[in-house]
C-alpha positions as a printed NumPy array, in Angstrom:
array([[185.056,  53.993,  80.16 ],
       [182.641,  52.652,  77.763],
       [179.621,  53.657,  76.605],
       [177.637,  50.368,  78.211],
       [179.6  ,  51.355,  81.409],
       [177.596,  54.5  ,  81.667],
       [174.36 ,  53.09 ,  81.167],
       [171.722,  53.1  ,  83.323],
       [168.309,  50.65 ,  82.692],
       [165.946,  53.16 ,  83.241],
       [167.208,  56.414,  82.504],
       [166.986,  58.055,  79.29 ],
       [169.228,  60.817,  78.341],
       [166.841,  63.449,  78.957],
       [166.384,  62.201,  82.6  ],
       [169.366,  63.728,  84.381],
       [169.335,  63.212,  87.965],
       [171.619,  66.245,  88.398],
       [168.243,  68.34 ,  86.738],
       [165.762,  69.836,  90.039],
       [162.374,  68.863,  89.823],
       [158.952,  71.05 ,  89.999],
       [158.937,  69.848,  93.13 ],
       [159.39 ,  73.188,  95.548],
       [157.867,  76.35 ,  95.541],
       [161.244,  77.92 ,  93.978],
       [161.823,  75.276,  91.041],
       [158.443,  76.076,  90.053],
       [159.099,  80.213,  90.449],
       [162.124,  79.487,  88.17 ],
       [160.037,  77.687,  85.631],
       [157.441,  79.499,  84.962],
       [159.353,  82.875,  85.05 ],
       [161.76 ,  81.329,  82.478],
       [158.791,  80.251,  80.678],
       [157.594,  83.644,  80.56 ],
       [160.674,  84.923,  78.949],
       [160.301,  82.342,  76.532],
       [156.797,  83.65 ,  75.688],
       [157.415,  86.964,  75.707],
       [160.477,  87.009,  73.252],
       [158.031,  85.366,  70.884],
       [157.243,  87.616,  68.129],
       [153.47 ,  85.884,  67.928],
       [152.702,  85.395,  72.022],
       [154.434,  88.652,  73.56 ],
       [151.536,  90.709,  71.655],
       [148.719,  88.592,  72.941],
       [149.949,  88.769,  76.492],
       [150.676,  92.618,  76.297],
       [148.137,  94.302,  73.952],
       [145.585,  92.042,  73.925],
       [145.333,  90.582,  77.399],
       [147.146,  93.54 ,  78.855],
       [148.219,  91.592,  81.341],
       [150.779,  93.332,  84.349],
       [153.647,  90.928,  84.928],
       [153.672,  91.85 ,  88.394],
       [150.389,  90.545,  89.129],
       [150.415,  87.984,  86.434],
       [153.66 ,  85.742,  87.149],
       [152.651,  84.899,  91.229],
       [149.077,  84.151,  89.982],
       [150.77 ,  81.594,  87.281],
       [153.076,  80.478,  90.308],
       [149.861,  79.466,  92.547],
       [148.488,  77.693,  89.331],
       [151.401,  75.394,  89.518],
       [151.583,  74.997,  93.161],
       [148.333,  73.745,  92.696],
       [148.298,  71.411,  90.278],
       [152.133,  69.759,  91.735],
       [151.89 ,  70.605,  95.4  ],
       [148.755,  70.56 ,  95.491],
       [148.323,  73.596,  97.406],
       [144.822,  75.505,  97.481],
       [145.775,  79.009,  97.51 ],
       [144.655,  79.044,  93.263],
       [141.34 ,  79.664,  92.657],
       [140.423,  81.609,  89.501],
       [138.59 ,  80.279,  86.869],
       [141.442,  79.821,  83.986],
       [138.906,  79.499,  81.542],
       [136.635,  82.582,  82.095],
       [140.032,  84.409,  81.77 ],
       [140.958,  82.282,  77.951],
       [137.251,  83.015,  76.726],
       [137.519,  86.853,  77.219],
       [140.84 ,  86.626,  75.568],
       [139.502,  84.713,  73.151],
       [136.606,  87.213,  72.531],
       [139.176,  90.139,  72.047],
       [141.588,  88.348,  69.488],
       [140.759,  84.821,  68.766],
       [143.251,  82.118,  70.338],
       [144.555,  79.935,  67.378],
       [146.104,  76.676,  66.858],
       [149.39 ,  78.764,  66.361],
       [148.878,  80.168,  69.76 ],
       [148.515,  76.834,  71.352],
       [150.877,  74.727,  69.471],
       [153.649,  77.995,  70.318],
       [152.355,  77.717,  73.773],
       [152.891,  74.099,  74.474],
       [156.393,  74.733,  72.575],
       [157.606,  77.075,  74.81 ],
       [156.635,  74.958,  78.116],
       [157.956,  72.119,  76.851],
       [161.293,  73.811,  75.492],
       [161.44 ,  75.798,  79.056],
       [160.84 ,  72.39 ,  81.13 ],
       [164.17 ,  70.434,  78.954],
       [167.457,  70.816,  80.561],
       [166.181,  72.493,  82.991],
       [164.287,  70.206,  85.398],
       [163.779,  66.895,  85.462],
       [161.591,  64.068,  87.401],
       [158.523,  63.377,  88.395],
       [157.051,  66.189,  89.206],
       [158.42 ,  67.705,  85.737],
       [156.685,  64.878,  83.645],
       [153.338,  65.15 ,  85.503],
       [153.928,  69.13 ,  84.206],
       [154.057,  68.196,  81.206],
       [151.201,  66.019,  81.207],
       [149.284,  68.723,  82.7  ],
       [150.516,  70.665,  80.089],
       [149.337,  68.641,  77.145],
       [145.918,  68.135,  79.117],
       [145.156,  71.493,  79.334],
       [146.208,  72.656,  76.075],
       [144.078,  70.328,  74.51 ],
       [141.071,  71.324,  76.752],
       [141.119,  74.667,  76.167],
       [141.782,  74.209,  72.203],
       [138.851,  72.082,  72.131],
       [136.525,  74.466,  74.24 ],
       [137.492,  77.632,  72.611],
       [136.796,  76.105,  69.129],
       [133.812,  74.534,  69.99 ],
       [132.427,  77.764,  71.257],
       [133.48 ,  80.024,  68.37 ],
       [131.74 ,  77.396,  65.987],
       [128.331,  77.796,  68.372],
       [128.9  ,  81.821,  68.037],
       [128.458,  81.7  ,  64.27 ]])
């Protein structure tokens, strides 16, 4: 067969239709527990996770889970304030453009070949959105500390 044979209007490369989508409680466990592997092997995030933010990836992980089932499901078990959590973080060892640009990596690096479809791209969108927010907020409220 030829390559034209193969090709699909519509479909890119990166779109396999063989890839699950974020859309199911256990495509999303996957992800974001893959993701935190990702972050955790990462000689610059692992320490801001464990010695600064101490978190305990027992508690952690199912909270990030909820996050994500509410923002694709759109289920309303989530309801911490992600930002209260970023600014304390933020007071104990600043969050950088490093952090956020490794960050956003990581997701993005987790989410291809993995999973694909809708419910993957609006991840990533969310993704991008609030990577950008909290950049922005954190910055702007280190500049008003000074």
């Amino acid at each position: 067969m030829t390559v034209v044979q193969h090709f699909q209007p519509g479909i890119s490369p990166q779109q396999d239709s063989a890839l699950p989508d974020l859309d199911c409680r256990e495509n999303i466990d996957a992800m974001v527990h893959g993701f935190y592997r990702r972050l955790l092997d990462d000689p610059v995030m692992a320490p801001m996770f464990l010695d600064v933010a101490a978190i305990d990836l027992q508690q952690h992980l199912p909270t990030i889970c909820q996050y994500w089932y509410k923002m694709l499901l759109g289920e309303t078990d989530y309801r911490r304030h992600m930002m209260a959590k970023h600014r304390a973080l933020d007071d104990k060892q600043p969050l950088t453009g490093e952090h956020h640009e490794r960050w956003l990596q990581h997701f993005m690096n987790n989410l291809d070949g993995r999973f694909a479809g809708p419910y993957t791209d609006r991840a990533r969108h969310i993704s991008f959105r609030v990577m950008d927010n909290l950049y922005a907020q954190l910055s702007k409220r280190r500049e008003l500390k000074v």
